[in-house]
N, C-alpha and C positions, 0 to 999 in steps of 0.2 A: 510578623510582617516580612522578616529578612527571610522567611522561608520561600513565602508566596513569590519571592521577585525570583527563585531559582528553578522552579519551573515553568517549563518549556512547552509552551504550544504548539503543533503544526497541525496542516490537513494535507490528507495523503489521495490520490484519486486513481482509480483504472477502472477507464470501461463505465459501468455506472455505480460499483461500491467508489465509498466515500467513508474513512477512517479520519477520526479526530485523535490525537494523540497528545498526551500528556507525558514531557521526562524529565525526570529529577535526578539527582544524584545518588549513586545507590549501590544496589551490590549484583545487580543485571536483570533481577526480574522481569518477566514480562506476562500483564492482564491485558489480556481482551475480553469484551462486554463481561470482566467481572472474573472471567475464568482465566486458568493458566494458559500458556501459549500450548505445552503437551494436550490440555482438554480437547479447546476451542478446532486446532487442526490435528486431524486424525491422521495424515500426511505426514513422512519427516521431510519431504520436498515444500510442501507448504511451509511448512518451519524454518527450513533452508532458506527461503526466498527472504522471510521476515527479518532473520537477523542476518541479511548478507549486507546491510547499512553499515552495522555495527561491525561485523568480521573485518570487511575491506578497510578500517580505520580503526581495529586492533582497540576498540572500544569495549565489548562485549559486557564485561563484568563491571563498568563503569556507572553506565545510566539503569536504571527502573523505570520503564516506561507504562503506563496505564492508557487503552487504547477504547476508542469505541467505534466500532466498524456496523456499516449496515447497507443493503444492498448487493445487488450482485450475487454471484458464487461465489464457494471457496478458494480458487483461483485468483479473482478477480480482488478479494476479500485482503489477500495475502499479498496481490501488488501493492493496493492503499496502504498498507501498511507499512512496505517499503518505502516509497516515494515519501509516505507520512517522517515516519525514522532518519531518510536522509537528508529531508527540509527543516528538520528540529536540530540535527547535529550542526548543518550548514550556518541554522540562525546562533548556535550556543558559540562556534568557532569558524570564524570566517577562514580559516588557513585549510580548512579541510575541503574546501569548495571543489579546488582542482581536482583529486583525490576522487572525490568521490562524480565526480561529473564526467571524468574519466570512464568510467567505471558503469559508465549512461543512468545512475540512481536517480538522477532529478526532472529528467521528462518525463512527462505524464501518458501513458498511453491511452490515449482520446478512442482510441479502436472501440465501437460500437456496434450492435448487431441493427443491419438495416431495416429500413422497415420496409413493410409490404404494400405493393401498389395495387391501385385499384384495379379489379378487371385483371388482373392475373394470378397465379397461383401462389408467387410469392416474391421476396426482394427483386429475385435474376430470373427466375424458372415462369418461362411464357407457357402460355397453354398451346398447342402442337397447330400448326400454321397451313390451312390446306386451301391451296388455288381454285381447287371445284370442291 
């Protein structure tokens, strides 16, 4: 039971993935949906993006995190994950707040692809406008 109380829940969001994240104390692993961080992104930018929570607050080899992401791209996939990781560190130690807010980790980037209106081609692109 003293185990359960030392993990750490957050949800992580960009765009429209959406990462659930699970961290505990550990020796820095990272699963997503089940795989290692090297499977899941074939990217080391992608990878980059994930554990730059963790780098910026010198955490790295501290937490194991278990992640479950879905929606979106891979891009999109690898912000959740961030914002996930730096909403989990924020809730384990409030002193880190500053730190990492600095750093812009805890806004959400809401940025979504617009939709399409009716009667035109598509979000912005009108169909070509002729007087006669």
């Amino acid at each position: 039971m003293a185990e359960a109380a030392l993990v750490t829940p957050a949800t992580g969001k960009r765009k429209t993935a959406v990462a659930r994240i699970r961290m505990k104390p550990g020796t820095g692993s990272i699963l997503v949906n089940g795989r290692t961080l090297d499977e899941y992104f074939g990217r080391e930018v992608l990878r980059g993006v994930v554990r730059q929570a963790l780098d910026l607050v010198n955490q790295t080899a501290r937490w194991d995190i278990a992640a479950s992401v879905h929606g979106g791209g891979p891009t999109g996939q690898a912000g959740a994950l961030r914002h996930g990781i730096a909403r989990a560190l924020v809730s384990v130690d409030d002193g880190l707040r500053p730190q990492i807010k600095r750093g812009g980790l805890l806004t959400r980037d809401a940025r979504k692809k617009e939709r399409k209106k009716y009667g035109q081609r598509g979000a912005r692109a009108r169909f070509q406008f002729s007087k006669r």
